[in-house]
Biotite code that builds the C-alpha atoms (Angstrom):
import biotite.structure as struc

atoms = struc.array([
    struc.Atom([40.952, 21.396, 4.256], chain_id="A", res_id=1, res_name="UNK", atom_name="CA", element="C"),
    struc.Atom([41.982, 18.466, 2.203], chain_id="A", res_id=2, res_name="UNK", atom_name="CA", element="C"),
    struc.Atom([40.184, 17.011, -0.406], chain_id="A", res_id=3, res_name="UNK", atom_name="CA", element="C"),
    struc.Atom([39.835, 13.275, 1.786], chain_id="A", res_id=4, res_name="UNK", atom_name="CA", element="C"),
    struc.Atom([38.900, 15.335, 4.638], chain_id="A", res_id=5, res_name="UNK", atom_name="CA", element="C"),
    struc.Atom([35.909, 17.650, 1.629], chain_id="A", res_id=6, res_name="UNK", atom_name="CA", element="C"),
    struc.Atom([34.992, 14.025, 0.615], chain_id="A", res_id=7, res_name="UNK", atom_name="CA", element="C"),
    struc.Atom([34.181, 12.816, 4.231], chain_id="A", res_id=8, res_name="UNK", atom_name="CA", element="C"),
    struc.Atom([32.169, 15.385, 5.501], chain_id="A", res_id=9, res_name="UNK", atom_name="CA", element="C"),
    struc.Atom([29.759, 15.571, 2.518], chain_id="A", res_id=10, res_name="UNK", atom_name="CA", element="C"),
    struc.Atom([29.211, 11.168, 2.777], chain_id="A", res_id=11, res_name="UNK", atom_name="CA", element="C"),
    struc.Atom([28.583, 12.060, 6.470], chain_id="A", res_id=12, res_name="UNK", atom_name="CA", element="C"),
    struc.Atom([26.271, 14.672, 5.769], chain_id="A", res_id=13, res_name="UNK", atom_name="CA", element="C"),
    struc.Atom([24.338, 12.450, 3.042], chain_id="A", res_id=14, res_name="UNK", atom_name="CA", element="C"),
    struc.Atom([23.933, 9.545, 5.296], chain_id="A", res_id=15, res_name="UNK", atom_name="CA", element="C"),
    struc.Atom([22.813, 11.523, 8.080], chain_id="A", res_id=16, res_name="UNK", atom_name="CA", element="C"),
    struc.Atom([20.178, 12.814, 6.201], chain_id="A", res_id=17, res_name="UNK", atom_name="CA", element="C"),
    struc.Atom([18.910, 9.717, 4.781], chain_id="A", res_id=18, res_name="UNK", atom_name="CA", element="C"),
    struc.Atom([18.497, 8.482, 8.869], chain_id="A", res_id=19, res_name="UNK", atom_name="CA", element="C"),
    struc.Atom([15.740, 11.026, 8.873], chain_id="A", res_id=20, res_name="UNK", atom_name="CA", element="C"),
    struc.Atom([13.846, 9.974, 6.423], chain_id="A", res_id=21, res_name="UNK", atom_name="CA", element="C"),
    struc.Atom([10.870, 7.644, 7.035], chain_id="A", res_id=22, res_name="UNK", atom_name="CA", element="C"),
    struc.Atom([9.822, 4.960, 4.345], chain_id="A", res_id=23, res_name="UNK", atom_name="CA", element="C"),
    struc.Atom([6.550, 6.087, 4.006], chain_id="A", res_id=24, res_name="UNK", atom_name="CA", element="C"),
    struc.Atom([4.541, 9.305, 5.305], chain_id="A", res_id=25, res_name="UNK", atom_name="CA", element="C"),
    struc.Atom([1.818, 8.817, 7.909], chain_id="A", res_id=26, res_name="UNK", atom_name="CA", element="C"),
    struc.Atom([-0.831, 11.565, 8.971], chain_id="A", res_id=27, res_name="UNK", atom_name="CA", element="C"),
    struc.Atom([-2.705, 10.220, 12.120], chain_id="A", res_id=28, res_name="UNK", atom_name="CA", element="C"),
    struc.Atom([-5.835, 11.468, 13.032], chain_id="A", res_id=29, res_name="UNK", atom_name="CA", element="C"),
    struc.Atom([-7.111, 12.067, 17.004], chain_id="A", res_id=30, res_name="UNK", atom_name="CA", element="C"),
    struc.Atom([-4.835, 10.268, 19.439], chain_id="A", res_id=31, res_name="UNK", atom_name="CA", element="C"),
    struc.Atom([-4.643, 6.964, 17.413], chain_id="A", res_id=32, res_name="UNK", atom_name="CA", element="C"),
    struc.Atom([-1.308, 5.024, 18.444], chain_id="A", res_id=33, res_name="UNK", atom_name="CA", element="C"),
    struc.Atom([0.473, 2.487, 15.839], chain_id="A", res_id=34, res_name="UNK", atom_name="CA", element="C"),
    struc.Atom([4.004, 1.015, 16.460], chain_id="A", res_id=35, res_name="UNK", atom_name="CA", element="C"),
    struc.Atom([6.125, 2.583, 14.011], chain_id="A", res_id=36, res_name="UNK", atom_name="CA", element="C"),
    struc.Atom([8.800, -0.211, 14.528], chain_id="A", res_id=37, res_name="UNK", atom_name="CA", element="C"),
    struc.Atom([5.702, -2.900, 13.449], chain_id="A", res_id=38, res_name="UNK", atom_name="CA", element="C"),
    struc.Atom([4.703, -0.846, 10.545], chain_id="A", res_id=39, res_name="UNK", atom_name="CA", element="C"),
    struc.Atom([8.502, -0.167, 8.981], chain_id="A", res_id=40, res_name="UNK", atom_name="CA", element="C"),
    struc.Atom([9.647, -3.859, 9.426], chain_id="A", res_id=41, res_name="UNK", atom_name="CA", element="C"),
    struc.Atom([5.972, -4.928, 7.537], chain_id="A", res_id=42, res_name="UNK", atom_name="CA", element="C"),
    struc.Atom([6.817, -2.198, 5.032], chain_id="A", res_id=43, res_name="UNK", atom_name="CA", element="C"),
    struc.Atom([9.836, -3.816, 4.132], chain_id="A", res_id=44, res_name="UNK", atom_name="CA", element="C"),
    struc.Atom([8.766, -7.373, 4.519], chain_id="A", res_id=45, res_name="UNK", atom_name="CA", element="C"),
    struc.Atom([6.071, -6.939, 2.019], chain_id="A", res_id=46, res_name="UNK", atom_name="CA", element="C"),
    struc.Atom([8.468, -5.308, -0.331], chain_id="A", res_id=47, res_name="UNK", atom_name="CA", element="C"),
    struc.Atom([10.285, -8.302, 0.024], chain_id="A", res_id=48, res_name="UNK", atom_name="CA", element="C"),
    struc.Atom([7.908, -10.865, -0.623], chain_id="A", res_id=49, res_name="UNK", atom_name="CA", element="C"),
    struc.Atom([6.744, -8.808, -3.694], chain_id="A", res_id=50, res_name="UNK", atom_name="CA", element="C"),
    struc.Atom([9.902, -8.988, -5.343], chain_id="A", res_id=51, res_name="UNK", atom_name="CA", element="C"),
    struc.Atom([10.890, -12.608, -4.724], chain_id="A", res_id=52, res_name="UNK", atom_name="CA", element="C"),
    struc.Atom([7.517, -13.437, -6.043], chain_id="A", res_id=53, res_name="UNK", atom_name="CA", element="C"),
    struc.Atom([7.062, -11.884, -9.113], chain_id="A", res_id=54, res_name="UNK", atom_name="CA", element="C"),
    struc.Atom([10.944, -11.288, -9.432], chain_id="A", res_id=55, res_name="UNK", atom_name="CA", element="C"),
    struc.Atom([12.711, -8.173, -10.721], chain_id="A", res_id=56, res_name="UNK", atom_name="CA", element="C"),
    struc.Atom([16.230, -6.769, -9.897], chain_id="A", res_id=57, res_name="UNK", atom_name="CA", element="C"),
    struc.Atom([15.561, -3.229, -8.283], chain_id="A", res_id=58, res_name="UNK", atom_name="CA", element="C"),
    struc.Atom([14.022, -3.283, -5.233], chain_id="A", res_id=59, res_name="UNK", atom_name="CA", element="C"),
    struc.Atom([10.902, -2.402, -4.545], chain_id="A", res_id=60, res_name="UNK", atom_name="CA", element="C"),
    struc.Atom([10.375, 0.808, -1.986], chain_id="A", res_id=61, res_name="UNK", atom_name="CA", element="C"),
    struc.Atom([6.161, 2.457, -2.715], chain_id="A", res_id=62, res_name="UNK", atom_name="CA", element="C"),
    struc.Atom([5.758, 5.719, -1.704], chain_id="A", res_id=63, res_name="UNK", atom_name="CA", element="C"),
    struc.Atom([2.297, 6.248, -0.125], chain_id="A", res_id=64, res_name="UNK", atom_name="CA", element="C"),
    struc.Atom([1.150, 7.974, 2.829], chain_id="A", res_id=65, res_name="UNK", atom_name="CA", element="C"),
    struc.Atom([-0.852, 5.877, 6.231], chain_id="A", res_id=66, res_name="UNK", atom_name="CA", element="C"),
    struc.Atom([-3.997, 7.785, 6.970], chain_id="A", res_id=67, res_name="UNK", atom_name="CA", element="C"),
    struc.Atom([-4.839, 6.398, 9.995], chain_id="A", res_id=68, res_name="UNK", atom_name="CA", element="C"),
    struc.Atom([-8.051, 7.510, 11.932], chain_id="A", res_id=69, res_name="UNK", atom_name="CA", element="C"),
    struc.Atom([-10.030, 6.982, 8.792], chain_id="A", res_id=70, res_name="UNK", atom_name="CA", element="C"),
    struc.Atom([-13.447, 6.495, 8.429], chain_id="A", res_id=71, res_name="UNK", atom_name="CA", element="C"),
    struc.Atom([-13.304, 3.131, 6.706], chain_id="A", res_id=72, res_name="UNK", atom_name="CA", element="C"),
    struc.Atom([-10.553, 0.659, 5.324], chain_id="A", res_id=73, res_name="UNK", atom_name="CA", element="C"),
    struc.Atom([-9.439, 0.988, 2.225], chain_id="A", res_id=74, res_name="UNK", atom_name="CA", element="C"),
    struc.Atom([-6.641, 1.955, 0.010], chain_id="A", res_id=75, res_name="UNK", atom_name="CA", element="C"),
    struc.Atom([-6.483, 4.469, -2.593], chain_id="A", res_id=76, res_name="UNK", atom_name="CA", element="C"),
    struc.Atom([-4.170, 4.452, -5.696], chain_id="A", res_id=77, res_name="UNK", atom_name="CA", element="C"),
    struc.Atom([-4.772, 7.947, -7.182], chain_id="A", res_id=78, res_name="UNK", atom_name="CA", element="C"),
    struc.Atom([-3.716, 9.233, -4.126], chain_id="A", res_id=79, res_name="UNK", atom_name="CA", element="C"),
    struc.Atom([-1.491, 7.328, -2.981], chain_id="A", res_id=80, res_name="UNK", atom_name="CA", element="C"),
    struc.Atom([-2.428, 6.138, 0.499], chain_id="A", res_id=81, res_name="UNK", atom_name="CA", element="C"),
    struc.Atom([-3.813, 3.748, 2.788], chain_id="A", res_id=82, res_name="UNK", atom_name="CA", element="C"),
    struc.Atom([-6.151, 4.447, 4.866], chain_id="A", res_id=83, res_name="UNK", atom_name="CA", element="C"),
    struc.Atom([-7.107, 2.681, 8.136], chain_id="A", res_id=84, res_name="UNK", atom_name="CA", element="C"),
    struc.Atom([-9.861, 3.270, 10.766], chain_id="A", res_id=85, res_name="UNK", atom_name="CA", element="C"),
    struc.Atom([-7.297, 2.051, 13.266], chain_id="A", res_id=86, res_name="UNK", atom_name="CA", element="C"),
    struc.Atom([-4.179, 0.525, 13.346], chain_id="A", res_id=87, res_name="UNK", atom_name="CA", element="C"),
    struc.Atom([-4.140, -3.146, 11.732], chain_id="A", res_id=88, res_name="UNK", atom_name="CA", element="C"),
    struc.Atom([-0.501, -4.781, 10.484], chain_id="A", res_id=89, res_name="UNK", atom_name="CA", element="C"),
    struc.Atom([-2.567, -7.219, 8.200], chain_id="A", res_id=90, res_name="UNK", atom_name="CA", element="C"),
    struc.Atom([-4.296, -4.671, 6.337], chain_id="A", res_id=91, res_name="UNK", atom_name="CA", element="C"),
    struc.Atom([-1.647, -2.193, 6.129], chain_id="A", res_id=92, res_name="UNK", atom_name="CA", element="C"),
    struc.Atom([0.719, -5.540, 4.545], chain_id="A", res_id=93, res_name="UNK", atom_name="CA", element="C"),
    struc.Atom([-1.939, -5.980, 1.866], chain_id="A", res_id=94, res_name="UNK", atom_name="CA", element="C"),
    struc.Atom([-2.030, -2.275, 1.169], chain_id="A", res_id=95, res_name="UNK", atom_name="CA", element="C"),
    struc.Atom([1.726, -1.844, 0.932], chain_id="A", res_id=96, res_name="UNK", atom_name="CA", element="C"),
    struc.Atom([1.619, -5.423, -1.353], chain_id="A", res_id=97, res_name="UNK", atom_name="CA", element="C"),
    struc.Atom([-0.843, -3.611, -3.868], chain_id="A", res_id=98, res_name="UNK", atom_name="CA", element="C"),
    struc.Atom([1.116, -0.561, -4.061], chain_id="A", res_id=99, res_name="UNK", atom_name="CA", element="C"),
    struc.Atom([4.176, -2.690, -4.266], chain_id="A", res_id=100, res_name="UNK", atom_name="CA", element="C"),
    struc.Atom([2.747, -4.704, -6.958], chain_id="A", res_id=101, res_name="UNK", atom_name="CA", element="C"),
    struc.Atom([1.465, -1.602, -9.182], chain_id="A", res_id=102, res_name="UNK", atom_name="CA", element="C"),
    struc.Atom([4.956, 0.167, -9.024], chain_id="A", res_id=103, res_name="UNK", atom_name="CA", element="C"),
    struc.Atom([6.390, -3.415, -9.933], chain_id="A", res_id=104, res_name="UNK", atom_name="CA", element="C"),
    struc.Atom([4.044, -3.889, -12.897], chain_id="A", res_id=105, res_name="UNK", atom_name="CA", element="C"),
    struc.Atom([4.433, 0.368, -13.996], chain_id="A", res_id=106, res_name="UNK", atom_name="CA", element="C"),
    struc.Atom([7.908, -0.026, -14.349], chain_id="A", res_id=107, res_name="UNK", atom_name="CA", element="C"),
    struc.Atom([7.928, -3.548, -16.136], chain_id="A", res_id=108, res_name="UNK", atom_name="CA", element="C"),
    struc.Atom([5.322, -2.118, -18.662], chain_id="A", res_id=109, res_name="UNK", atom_name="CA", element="C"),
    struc.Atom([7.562, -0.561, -21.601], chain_id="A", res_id=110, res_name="UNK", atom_name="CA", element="C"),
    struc.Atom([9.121, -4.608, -21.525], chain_id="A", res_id=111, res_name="UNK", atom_name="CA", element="C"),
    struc.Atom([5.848, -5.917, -21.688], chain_id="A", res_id=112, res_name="UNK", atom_name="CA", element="C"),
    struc.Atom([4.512, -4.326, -24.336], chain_id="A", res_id=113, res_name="UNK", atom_name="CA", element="C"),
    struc.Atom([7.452, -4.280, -26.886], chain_id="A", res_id=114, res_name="UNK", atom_name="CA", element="C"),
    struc.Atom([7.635, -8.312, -26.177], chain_id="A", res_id=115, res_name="UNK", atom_name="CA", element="C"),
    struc.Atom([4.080, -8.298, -27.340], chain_id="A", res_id=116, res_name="UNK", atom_name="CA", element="C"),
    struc.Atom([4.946, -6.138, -30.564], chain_id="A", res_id=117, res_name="UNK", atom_name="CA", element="C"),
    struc.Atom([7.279, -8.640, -31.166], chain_id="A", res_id=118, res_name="UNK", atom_name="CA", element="C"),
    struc.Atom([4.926, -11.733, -30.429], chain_id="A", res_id=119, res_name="UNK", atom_name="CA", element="C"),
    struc.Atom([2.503, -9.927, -33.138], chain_id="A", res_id=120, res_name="UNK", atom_name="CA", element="C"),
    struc.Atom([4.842, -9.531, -35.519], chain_id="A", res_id=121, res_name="UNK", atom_name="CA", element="C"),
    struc.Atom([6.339, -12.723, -35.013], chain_id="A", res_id=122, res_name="UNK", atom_name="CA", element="C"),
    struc.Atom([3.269, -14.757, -35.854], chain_id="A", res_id=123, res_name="UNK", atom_name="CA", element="C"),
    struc.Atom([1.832, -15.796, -39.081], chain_id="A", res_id=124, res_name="UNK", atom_name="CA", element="C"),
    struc.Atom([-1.095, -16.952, -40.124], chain_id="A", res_id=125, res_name="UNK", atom_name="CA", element="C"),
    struc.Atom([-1.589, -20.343, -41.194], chain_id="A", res_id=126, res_name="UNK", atom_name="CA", element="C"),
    struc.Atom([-3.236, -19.339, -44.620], chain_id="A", res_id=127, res_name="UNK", atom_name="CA", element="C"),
    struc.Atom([-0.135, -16.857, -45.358], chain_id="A", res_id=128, res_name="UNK", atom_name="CA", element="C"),
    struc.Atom([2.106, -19.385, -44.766], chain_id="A", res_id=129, res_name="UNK", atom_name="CA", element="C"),
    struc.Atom([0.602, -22.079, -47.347], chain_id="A", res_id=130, res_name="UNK", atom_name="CA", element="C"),
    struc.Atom([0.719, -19.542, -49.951], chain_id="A", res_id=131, res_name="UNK", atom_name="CA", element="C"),
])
């Protein structure tokens, strides 16, 4: 086999793995029903509008599991997951925004903070400066 012919085969094999992976994990509980199609196309909507608004160059793409069947609303950082009582695109957008957000903000943090070492440093007070 030629080495073109090596090469092809494996990028084949890679991309047909990647179809098969979901953007998110979802456990459903009883015989709830949720449009997948709906929930990806929110998924990466809200990653969207979380990037354009608070900027950054790498995308955006949370990892989190959908819990739905829950007993109550709510979304859960620790753990990673949102968790719905029943299927609901505006509540699962403002979950995905918040995890979306916190991954933003996590990997913007070392930036942050060594701008405000040198903010600190970079001041001088007023009575210093007379002297």
């Amino acid at each position: 086999m030629t080495k073109t012919m090596s090469t092809m085969i494996v990028i084949v094999m890679l991309t047909t793995a990647g179809w098969g992976q979901s953007l998110f994990e979802v456990q459903v509980k009883g015989k709830q029903q949720w449009p997948a199609e709906q929930a990806n196309h929110l998924y990466l909507s809200a990653c969207s509008a979380v990037q354009q608004e608070f900027g950054g160059v790498h995308a955006i793409h949370p990892q989190f599991t959908l819990v739905l069947g829950a007993d109550q609303d709510e979304a859960f950082w620790d753990r990673r997951e949102i968790r719905l009582t029943k299927w609901n695109p505006y509540l699962f957008a403002e979950g995905v925004v918040i995890f979306a957000i916190g991954d933003l903000v996590k990997r913007e943090q070392a930036g942050i903070a060594r701008r405000a070492v040198m903010w600190a440093d970079s001041t001088v007070d007023i009575k210093e400066s007379s002297k």
